[in-house]
Structure formats: structure tokens, C-alpha cells
N, C-alpha and C positions, 0 to 999 in steps of 0.2 A: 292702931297697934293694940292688941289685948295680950296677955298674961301668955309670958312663956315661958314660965316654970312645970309647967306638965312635959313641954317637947325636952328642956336639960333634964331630968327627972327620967325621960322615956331613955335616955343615950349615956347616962352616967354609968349602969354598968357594963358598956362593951369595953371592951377591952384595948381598942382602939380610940378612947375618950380622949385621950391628948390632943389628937389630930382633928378635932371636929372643933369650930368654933361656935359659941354660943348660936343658938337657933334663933329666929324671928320670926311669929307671925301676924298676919296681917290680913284680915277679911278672908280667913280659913284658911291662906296660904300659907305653906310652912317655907323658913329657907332659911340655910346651913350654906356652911363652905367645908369644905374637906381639906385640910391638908396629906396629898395622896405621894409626898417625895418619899423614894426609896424603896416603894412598892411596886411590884409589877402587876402588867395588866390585869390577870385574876383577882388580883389581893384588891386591886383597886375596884372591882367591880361588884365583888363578894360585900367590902363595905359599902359600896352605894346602897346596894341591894339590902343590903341589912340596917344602914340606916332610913333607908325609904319607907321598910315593911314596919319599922317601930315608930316615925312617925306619924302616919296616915293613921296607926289605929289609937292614937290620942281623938281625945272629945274634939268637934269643932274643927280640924284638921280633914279641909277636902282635895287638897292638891299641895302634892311638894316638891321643892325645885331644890338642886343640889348643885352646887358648881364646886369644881377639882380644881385644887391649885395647886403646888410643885417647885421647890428651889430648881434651877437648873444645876446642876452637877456639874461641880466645873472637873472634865475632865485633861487627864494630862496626856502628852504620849511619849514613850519611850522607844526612841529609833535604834535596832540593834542592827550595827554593820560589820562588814569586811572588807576587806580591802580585795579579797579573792576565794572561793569556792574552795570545798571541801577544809576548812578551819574549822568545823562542827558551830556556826553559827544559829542553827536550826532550835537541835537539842540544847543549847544554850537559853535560845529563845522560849521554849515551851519551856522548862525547868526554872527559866527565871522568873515566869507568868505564874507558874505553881507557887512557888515560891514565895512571892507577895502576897498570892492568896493569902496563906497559912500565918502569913505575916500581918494579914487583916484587912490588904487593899482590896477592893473590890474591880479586879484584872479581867480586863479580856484580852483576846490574841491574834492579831492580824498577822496572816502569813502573807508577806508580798512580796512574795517570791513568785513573780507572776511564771515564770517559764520553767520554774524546777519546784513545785511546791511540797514540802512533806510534814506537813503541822497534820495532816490526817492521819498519818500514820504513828505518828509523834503522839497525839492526842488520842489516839483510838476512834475516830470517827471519821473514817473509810467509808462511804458508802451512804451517809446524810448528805442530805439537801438541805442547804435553807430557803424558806420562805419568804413571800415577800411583802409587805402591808404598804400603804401610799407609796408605791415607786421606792421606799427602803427596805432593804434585805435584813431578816432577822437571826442575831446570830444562832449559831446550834449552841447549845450548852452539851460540853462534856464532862462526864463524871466525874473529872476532879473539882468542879466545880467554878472553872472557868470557859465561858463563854468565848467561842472562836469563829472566824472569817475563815475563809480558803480558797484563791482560785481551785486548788484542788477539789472543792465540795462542786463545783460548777460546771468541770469537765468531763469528760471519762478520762481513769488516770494513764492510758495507752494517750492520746489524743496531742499531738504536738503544736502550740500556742505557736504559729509564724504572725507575731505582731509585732506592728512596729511600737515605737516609742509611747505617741500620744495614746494609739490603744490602753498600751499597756500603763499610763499613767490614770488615765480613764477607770481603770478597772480596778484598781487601787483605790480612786477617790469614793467609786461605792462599796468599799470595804471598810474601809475607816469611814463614812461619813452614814454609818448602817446605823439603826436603831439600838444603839447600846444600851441607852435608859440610864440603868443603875451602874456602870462601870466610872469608879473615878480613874483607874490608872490604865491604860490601851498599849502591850507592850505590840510594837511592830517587829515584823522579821522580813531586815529589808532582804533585796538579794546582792547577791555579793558584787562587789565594782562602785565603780561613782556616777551611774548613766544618768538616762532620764528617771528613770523611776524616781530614784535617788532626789535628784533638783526637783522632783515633784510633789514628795515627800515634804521638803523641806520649804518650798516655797506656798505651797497650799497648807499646810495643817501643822505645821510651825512645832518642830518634837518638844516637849520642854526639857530634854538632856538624851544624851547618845553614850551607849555600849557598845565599845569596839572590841570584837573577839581576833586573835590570833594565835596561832602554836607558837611553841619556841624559835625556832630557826631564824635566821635574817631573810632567807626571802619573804618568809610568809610575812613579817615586820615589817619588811620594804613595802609591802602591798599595804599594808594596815597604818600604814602611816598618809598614804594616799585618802584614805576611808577619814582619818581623822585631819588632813588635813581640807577635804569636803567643807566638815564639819563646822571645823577652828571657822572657815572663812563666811560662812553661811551666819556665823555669831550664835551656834547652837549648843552651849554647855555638854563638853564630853566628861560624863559622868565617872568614866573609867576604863581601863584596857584590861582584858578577864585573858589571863594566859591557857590555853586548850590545849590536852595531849600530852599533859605534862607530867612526865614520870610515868615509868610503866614497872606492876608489880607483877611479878612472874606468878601466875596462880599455882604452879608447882612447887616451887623451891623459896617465895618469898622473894627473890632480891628484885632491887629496885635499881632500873635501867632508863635510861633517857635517849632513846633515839631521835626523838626530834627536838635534843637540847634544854634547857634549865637556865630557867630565870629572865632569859633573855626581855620578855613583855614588859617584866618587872624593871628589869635597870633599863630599857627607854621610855617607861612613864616617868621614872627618876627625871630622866635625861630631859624631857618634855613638860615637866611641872603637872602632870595632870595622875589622879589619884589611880592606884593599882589595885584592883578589885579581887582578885584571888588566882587562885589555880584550879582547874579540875582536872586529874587525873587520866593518866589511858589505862581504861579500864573495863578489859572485855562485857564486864558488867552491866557497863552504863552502855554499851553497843544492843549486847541482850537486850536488855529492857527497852530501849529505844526501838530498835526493831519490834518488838512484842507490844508495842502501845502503853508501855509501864514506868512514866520518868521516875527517875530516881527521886528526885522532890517530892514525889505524890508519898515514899517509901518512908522505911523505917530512918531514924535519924543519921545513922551512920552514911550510909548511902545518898541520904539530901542534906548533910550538913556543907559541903562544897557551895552547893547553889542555894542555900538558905545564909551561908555568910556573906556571899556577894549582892542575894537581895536583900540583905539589913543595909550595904553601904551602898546601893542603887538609891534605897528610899531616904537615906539620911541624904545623899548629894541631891536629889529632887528638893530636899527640906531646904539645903542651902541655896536652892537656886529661888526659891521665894521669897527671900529675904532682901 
């Protein structure tokens, strides 16, 4: 072993110093360990790179060997269901992913909704492919800054899925089981019902808490009580019941009307012991932008304070289920 205060000397001022552990050499060979968690493939190769090119040109230094090493990321996932279709589970889902962004998680977004999927259009990425490296699929990143899955990136969007169950739970598992990397929190968007997807979800990739969305009305409730009672039995932590559609502000005259009822979500979480997550509004707005590829979350705070107060008490019931 000879003197390796030249190699700490050559790497003290990048700026990635933390991450490097002391050097060793030995009969000219240089060797480091990198600590490369957190970083993505570029970032990790830019520092090999740039540590390689500074050690080789120290004295005495004729070969250098670099090995990456990496916490694994423990990440979580968040199953968002229904009890039945058209509850706006979707835009729920993509605004509560924004959402935690902004909030600091590092979210990606699985849409598995294998047979109706609209996180593409939700997310503004219509028309990307993902890629694929060792047999896993690499998610696309969209502009808000969370990284998303999509049967819809896979298909053409005219193109009708006649699959059966195991297909469709197949096609799910290389969504979620994609090269996420850096993602601690994975929000899923299941599709609506209790099928197979569903049990496959729950059985393979274990949520660590579930978002059940419903309008006001009893039927839509009746349904959504089916969705959490999945759940309850599966022993999967329901995080909260998010009320949708609730309240409609007349954009001409102001008043405020409730076609499909008030409160209702709310006093059967009461009723159920399990925590009530908020309300979003019906609000041609939040339709606008949805259609346009503009969630309200990504928006000025008025417009994403709705789904920025249900992902502050998303990530606190996650915190209690760690405990």
C-alpha cells in the first residue's frame, strides 16, 4: 500500500466529495467506492467519469477501478380505488401524485387502468413511448416532474384491450415493477371495481395504504364501500375516503349547488372509523384543465389547494402506518 493523499487531494474539490469514500492505492491501482443513491443514470456516470479522469492523472496511478454502491429506496405504494367508474378517480390520482411532489415525495404514477387508461392525457404525455433497458420499462418523465407508467403509452389510444384477467394483471406487474430508481412514493390508479387487477395489486406488491374516492350520492357510496371493503380484508391500511363532485359553483351568478349531494363521504368515514380526506369541488375548471393536460395541482395555489390538503393527510396516514 503506498501514500494516498495525492488520490483524497485529487477528489476533495468536486462537489460530489461526500459521496466518494477515501481512495486506496496499491501497486498503481487506484480504488474508490462511490456512493451513487439518488442519482440517476447520467449523474452517475458523469461522476465516475470525472472521477476516473482525476485520478489516473495523479503520479504513480496506472489503472483505476471504481465500484457504485446505492441504498435501496424503500419505496411505498399508494393504491387509489373505486368502487365504480366515472367518480373522477383518474384526475384524483394524477393531482395527488403532483401533489406530493410539491410536497417533497419523490412520486411516480402508475396508471392501471389497464382497459380505460387516461393518465396520458391527465399528464400531457399523449404520444411517448417508454423504453426499455434489461427486460424493464423506463418510466417517461412528465413536466411536472413526476415520472409515469401507462398502458396507454403502449397502445394506440383507438386500440381496444379484449384481455382477460391474468393478461391484465401481467401487464400491471411490469408497470409497477419498472425501473423507478429514485421514486420513494408510487401512487397507483387502480381501475374501478374489485376484479382481478385489483387482488393482484394487492397480493403482489402489497399498497402500503389505499385512497378510496367517491361523489356524494349513496349509490356511488354503496359502490365505494365494496372498494374499501377489498381493502379492510386484504389488511391494507385505508388512508381515507376523498369526496368528488362536491359542490358546484355556478361560474355566472356564484351560487353554490349540489347535484350529486353534500357530505355524504364524510359522515360514512364517521360512520366507518376511517379518516376523511377532503372534498374537491365540481368545477368546470378542474374538467378544463384535465382535458388540456393542466392539473390543477401543478396550478396556482387556489386551484391546487384541494389536492395539496389531501396530499399533506395522504403522507401523514402513510407516516402513521410506519409506526
Amino acid at each position: 500500500m503506498t501514500d494516498s493523499f495525492p488520490l483524497a487531494a485529487a477528489l476533495f474539490a468536486l462537489p460530489e466529495a461526500r459521496r466518494i469514500a477515501p481512495p486506496r492505492l496499491s501497486d498503481g491501482v487506484a480504488s474508490v467506492i462511490l456512493d451513487v443513491t439518488g442519482l440517476g443514470a447520467p449523474a452517475r456516470e458523469a461522476l465516475e467519469a470525472e472521477v476516473r479522469g482525476r485520478l489516473i492523472a495523479v503520479a504513480g496511478v496506472r489503472e483505476v477501478r471504481i465500484v457504485q454502491t446505492a441504498e435501496k429506496t424503500e419505496r411505498q405504494l399508494i393504491a387509489v380505488g373505486s368502487g365504480k367508474g366515472g367518480v373522477g378517480k383518474s384526475t384524483l390520482s394524477a393531482n395527488l401524485a403532483i401533489a406530493l411532489k410539491r410536497l417533497g415525495h419523490r412520486t411516480g404514477l402508475v396508471d392501471a387502468d389497464i382497459y380505460g387508461p387516461s393518465q396520458p392525457r391527465l399528464m400531457a404525455a399523449e404520444g411517448e413511448r417508454p423504453m426499455a433497458h434489461d427486460k424493464q420499462l423506463l418510466p417517461i418523465m412528465t413536466r411536472f416532474g413526476v415520472p409515469m407508467l401507462s398502458m396507454g403509452q403502449l397502445v394506440a389510444p383507438e386500440k381496444a384491450l379484449a384481455w382477460r384477467g391474468p393478461m391484465a394483471s401481467g401487464a400491471l406487474g411490469q408497470l409497477v415493477d419498472a425501473r423507478w430508481e429514485h421514486v420513494d412514493t408510487l401512487v397507483v390508479d387502480l381501475p374501478p371495481g374489485t376484479g382481478d387487477v385489483q387482488l393482484s395489486m394487492i397480493q403482489k406488491h402489497r399498497p402500503a395504504g389505499a385512497v378510496v374516492v367517491s361523489t356524494p350520492q349513496d349509490l356511488a357510496l354503496i359502490d365505494a364501500l365494496r372498494a374499501i371493503d377489498l381493502f379492510n380484508t386484504a389488511g391494507i391500511p385505508i388512508l381515507g375516503l376523498v369526496e368528488n363532485m362536491a359542490g358546484y359553483v355556478c361560474p355566472h351568478c356564484g351560487e353554490v349547488s349540489d347535484p350529486f349531494g353534500n357530505g355524504g363521504a364524510e359522515a360514512e368515514a364517521a360512520r366507518l372509523g376511517i379518516p376523511f380526506l377532503g372534498r374537491v369541488p365540481l368545477d368546470i375548471a378542474i374538467r378544463r384543465a384535465s382535458d388540456a393536460g393542466e392539473p390543477p395541482a401543478a396550478g396556482e395555489e387556489k386551484a391546487a389547494r384541494p389536492f395539496l390538503d389531501i396530499a399533506e393527510k395522504v403522507a401523514a396516514g402513510l407516516n402513521a402506518t410506519r409506526r
